[in-house]
DRENPA-401246 format. One line per field, with one value per residue (C-alpha): residue number from 0; y, z, x. Coordinates in steps of 0.5 Angstrom, whole numbers, plus 2048, in hexadecimal, padded with zeros to 3 digits. Each point is the difference from the previous one (the first is absolute). Layout:
BEGIN
i = (NUM	...)
v = (Y	...)
w = (Z	...)
u = (X	...)
This chain:
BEGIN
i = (0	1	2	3	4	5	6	7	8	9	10	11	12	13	14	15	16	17	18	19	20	21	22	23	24	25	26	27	28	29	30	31	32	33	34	35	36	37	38	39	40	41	42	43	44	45	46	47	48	49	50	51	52	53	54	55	56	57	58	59	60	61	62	63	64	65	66	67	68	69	70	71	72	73	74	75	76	77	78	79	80	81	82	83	84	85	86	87	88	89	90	91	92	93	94	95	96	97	98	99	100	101	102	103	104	105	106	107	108	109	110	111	112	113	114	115	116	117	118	119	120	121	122	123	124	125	126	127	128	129	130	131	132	133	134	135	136	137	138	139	140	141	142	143	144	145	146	147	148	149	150	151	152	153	154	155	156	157	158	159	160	161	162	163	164	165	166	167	168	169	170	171	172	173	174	175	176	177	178	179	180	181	182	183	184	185	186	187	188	189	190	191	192	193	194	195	196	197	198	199	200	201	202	203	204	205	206	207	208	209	210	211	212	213	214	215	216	217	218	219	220	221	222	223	224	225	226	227	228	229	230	231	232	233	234	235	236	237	238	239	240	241	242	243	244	245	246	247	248	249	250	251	252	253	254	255	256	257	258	259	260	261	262	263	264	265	266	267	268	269	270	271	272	273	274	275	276	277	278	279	280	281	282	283	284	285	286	287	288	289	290	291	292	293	294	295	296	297	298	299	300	301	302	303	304	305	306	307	308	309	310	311	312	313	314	315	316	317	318	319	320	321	322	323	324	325	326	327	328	329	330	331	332	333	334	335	336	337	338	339	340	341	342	343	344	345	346	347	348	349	350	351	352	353	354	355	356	357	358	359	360	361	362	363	364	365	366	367	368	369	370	371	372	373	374	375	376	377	378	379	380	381	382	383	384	385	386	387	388	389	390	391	392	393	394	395	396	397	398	399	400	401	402	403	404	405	406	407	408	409	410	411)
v = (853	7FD	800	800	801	7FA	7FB	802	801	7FC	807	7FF	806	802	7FE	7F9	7FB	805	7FF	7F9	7FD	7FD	805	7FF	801	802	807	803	808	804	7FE	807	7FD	7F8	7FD	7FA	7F9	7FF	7F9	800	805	800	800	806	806	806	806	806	806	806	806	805	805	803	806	801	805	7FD	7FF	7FA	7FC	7F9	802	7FA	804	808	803	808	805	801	7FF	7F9	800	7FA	7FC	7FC	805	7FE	7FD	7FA	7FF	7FD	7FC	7FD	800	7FB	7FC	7FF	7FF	7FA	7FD	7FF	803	800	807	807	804	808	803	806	804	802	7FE	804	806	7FC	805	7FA	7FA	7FF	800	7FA	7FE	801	7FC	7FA	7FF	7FF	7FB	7FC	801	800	807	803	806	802	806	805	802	808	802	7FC	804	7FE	801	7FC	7FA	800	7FF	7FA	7FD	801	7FD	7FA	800	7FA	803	806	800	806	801	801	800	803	801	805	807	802	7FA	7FE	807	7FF	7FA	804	805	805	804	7FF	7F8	7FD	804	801	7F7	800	803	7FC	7F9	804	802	7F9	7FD	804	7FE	7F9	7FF	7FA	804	7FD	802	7FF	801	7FF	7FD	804	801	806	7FE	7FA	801	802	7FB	7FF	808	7FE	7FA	805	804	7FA	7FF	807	802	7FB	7FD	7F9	7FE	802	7FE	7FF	800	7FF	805	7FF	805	802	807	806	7F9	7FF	805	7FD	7FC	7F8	7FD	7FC	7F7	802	806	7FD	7F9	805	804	7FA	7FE	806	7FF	7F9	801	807	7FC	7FC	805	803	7F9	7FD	808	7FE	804	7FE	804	7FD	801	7FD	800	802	7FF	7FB	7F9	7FD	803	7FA	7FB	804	800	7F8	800	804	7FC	7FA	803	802	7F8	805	7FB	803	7FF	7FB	804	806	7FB	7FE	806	804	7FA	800	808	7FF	806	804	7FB	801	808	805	7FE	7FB	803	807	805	807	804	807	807	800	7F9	7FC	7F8	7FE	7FA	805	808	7FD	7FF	805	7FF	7FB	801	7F9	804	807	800	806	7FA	7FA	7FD	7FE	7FA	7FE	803	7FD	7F9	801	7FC	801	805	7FB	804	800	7F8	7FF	804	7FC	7FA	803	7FA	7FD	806	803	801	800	7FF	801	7FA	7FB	803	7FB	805	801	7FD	804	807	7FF	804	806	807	7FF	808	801	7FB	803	806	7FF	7FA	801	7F9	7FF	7F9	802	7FE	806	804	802	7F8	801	7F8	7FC	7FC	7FB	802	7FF	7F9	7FA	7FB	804	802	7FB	7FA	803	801	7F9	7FD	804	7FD	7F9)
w = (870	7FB	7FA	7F9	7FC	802	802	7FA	7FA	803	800	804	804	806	805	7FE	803	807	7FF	7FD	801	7F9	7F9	7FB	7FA	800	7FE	807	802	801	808	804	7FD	801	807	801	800	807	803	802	802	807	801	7FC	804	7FF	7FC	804	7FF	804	7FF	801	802	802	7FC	7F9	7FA	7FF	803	7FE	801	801	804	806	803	801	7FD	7FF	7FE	807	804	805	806	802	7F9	800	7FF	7FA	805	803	7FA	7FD	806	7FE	7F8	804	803	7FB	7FB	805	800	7F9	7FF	7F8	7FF	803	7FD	802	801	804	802	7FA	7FF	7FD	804	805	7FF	801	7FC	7FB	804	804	7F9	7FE	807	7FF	7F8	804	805	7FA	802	7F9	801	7FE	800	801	7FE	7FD	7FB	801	803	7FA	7FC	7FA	805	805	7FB	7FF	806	801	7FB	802	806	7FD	803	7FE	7FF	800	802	7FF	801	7FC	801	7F9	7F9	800	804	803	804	802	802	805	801	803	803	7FC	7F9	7FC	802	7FB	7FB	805	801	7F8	801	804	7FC	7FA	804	802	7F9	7FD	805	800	806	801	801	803	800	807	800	806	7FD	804	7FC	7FF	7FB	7FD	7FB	7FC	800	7F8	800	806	7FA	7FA	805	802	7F8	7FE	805	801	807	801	806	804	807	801	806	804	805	807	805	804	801	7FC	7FC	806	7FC	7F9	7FE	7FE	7FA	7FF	7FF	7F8	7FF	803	7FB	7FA	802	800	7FA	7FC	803	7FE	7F9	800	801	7FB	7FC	801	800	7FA	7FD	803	805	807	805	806	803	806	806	808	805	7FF	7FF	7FD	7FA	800	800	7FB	7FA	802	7FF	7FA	7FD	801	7FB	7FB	800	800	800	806	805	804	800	802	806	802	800	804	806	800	801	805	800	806	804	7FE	800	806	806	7FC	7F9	801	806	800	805	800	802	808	7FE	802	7FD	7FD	7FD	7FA	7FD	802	807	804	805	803	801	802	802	7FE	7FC	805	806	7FC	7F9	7FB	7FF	807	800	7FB	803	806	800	807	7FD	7FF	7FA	7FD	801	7FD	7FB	7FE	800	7FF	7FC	806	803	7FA	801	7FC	7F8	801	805	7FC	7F9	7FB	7FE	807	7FF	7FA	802	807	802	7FD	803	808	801	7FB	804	807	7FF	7FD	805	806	7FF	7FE	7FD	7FD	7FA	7FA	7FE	7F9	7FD	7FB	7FF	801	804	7FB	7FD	807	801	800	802	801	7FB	802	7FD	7F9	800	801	7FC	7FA	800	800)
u = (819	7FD	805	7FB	804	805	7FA	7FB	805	807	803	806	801	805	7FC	7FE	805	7FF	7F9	7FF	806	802	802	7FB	805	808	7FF	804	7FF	806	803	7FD	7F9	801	7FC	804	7FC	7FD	801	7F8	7FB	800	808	800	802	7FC	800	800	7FB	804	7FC	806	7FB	7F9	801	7FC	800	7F9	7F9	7FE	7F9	802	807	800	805	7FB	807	800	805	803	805	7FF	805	804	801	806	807	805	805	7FA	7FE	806	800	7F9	803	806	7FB	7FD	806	801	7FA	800	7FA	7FF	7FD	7FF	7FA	802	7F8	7FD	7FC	804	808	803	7FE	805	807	804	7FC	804	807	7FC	7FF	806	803	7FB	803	807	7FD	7FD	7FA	7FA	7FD	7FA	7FC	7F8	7FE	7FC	804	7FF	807	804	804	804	807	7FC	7FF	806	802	7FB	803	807	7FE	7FE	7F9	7FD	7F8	7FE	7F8	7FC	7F9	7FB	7F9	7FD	801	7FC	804	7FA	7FE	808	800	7F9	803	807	7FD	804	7FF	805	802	7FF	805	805	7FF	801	806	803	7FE	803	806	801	7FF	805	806	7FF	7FD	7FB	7F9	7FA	7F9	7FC	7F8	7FC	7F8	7FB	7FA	803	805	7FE	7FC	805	806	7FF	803	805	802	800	805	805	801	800	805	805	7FE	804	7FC	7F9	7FD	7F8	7FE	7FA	7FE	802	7FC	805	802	7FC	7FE	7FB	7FB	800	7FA	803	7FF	7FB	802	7FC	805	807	7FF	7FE	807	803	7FE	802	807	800	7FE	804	807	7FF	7FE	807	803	7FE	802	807	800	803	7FD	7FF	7F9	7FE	7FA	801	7FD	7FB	803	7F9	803	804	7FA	7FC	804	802	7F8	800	806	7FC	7FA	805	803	807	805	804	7FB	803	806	7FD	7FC	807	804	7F9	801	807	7FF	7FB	7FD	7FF	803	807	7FF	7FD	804	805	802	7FE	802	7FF	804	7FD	802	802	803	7FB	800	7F8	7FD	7FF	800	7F8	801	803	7FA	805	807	804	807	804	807	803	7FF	802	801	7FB	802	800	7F9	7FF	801	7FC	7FB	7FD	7FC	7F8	7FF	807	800	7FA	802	806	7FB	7F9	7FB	7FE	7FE	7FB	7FA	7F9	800	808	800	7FC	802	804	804	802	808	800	7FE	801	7FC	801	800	801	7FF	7FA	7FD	802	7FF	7F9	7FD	805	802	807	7FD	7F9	7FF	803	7FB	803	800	7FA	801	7F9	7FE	800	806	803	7FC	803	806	807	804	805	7FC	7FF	806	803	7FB	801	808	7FE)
């Protein structure tokens, strides 16, 4: 993730000391919502991305996962599941994020929930926002979810209802922002940028603001699952998208509002705003270098400080990855699956600059953005290493002595 609002306008956020691994200023968020400070990136343990279940309400185009609203056997019962909720306890992993299929159609996801918060465990919900009502956000409030995610792929009903698959989405999604709103609860919107929906990120802002939203993701599509059918953004469009975003946030920050935005899913975000601060003589540029480098992009997150374990129980790199499963909860636990590094892809992706290839292997950027996303680029090459072909940098752009250098000579 790249945290725009923290990198760009010095917003403190609660992810920031997890994320970057120092606070910009004093302002803490309440304890249920704070990260703690990572001692570096590589030593952090992973958040750990459960799809909870397969089953979905919706039909959605860019679903990694081909959910559909039927009933998928051989998904983990309560009983191991807060066996997986122990392990993970006990590792000391910093979050869990409740995804889907569809969460909350899961009867017992809030008892998980509720057992997690009693083991300490930050948690977090991504959802669709349709099965929400006010009793429901309540409840996520009482249970002190640190984030509730809900997708939203338009401003403009009928193309999130497209989107969806489902007339009517939109208004029942809107439904549940509000719900969450009015309780309390921290909300989030989460947007996928396909071709689709980006041309209208200055309504998804005007939306942000109007509505109350305290955080929004972007991410950058990853054709994994039904996502395999949509046409990619192409590198003039992903720069134009991410610039509105930036300009956007500082709209929002310099109007007082502390919302958090950020970019996923494709780390030369990181590089091109240090690139674009550069330009602009931003006073917190070398800042913003540091805390990138520090970071490490990719190289601290699939494999390292992302995990997914899906349905079945079965343990990936990441939500994008699940052509590749390194181990099963029900046979052993995750944090020794975790651990394992007998597995080569597993053991490079805890240590993966050597192994790039390509524009990757030779960017200057490569410490930076490690990479990006290694799913993106297998899935689309069959190479685990190749080069990501979402990075819209140019070659002159990623030309040059490694980012190292111009950091040392810019402290001297």
């Amino acid at each position: 993730m790249i945290d725009v609002s923290a990198l760009y306008c010095g917003l403190e956020t609660p992810s920031t000391p997890h994320r970057y691994g120092r606070k910009i200023t004093q302002i803490d968020p309440p304890e249920h919502q704070r990260m703690a400070v990572a001692k570096s990136a590589a030593e952090r343990r992973p958040i750990v991305v459960w799809n909870v279940t397969r089953t979905c309400n919706l039909k959605c185009a860019h679903c990694y996962t081909s959910s559909e609203a039927i009933r998928y056997p051989n998904e983990l019962d309560t009983a191991a599941a807060k066996e997986v909720l122990d392990d993970l306890a006990s590792f000391k992993v910093p979050a869990v994020l409740f995804s889907g299929g569809e969460p909350l159609v899961r009867p017992d996801v809030l008892e998980l929930a509720a057992y997690a918060r009693e083991l300490g465990l930050h948690v977090v919900l991504s959802t669709n926002g349709t099965l929400i009502n006010r009793e429901t956000a309540q409840k996520l409030k009482d249970l002190q979810f640190a984030y509730v995610g809900i997708s939203l792929d338009s401003a403009h009903p009928k193309i999130h209802d497209e989107f969806r698959g489902m007339e009517g989405a939109f208004k029942r999604t809107m439904e549940g922002f509000r719900h969450c709103v009015d309780v309390g609860q921290k909300v989030g919107l989460r947007l996928t940028l396909t071709p689709h929906t980006c041309d209208d990120l200055d309504g998804i802002f005007d939306f942000i603001e109007k509505e109350g939203i305290n955080r929004a993701c972007f991410y950058h599509l990853c054709p994994a699952g039904r996502g395999l059918d949509l046409d990619a953004m192409d590198h003039a469009r992903s720069r134009k998208a991410f610039d509105t975003i930036c300009d956007r946030t500082q709209q929002l920050n310099e109007g007082g509002r502390r919302v958090e935005i950020l970019t996923v899913d494709n780390q030369c975000d990181g590089p091109y705003l240090y690139e674009r601060m550069k330009q602009e003589n931003h006073p917190r540029a070398q800042q913003v270098l540091e805390m990138l480098h520090w970071n490490g992009g990719a190289r601290y997150s699939s494999g390292v400080g992302i995990a997914d374990i899906d349905f079945f129980g079965n343990v990936h790199a990441d939500q994008f990855s699940m052509f590749r499963t390194f181990g099963n909860v029900k046979d052993r636990p995750f944090s020794e699956i975790w651990q394992d590094i007998s597995n080569p892809v597993m053991a490079g992706l805890k240590d993966r600059l050597e192994l790039l290839e390509g524009r990757c292997g030779t960017c200057r950027y490569k410490s930076v953005c490690g990479g990006s996303l290694r799913a993106r680029a297998e899935i689309t090459t069959g190479n685990t290493w190749a080069s990501d072909p979402g990075c819209y940098l140019t070659d002159e752009e990623i030309a040059g002595p490694p980012i190292e250098l111009e950091m040392k000579t810019q402290k001297v």
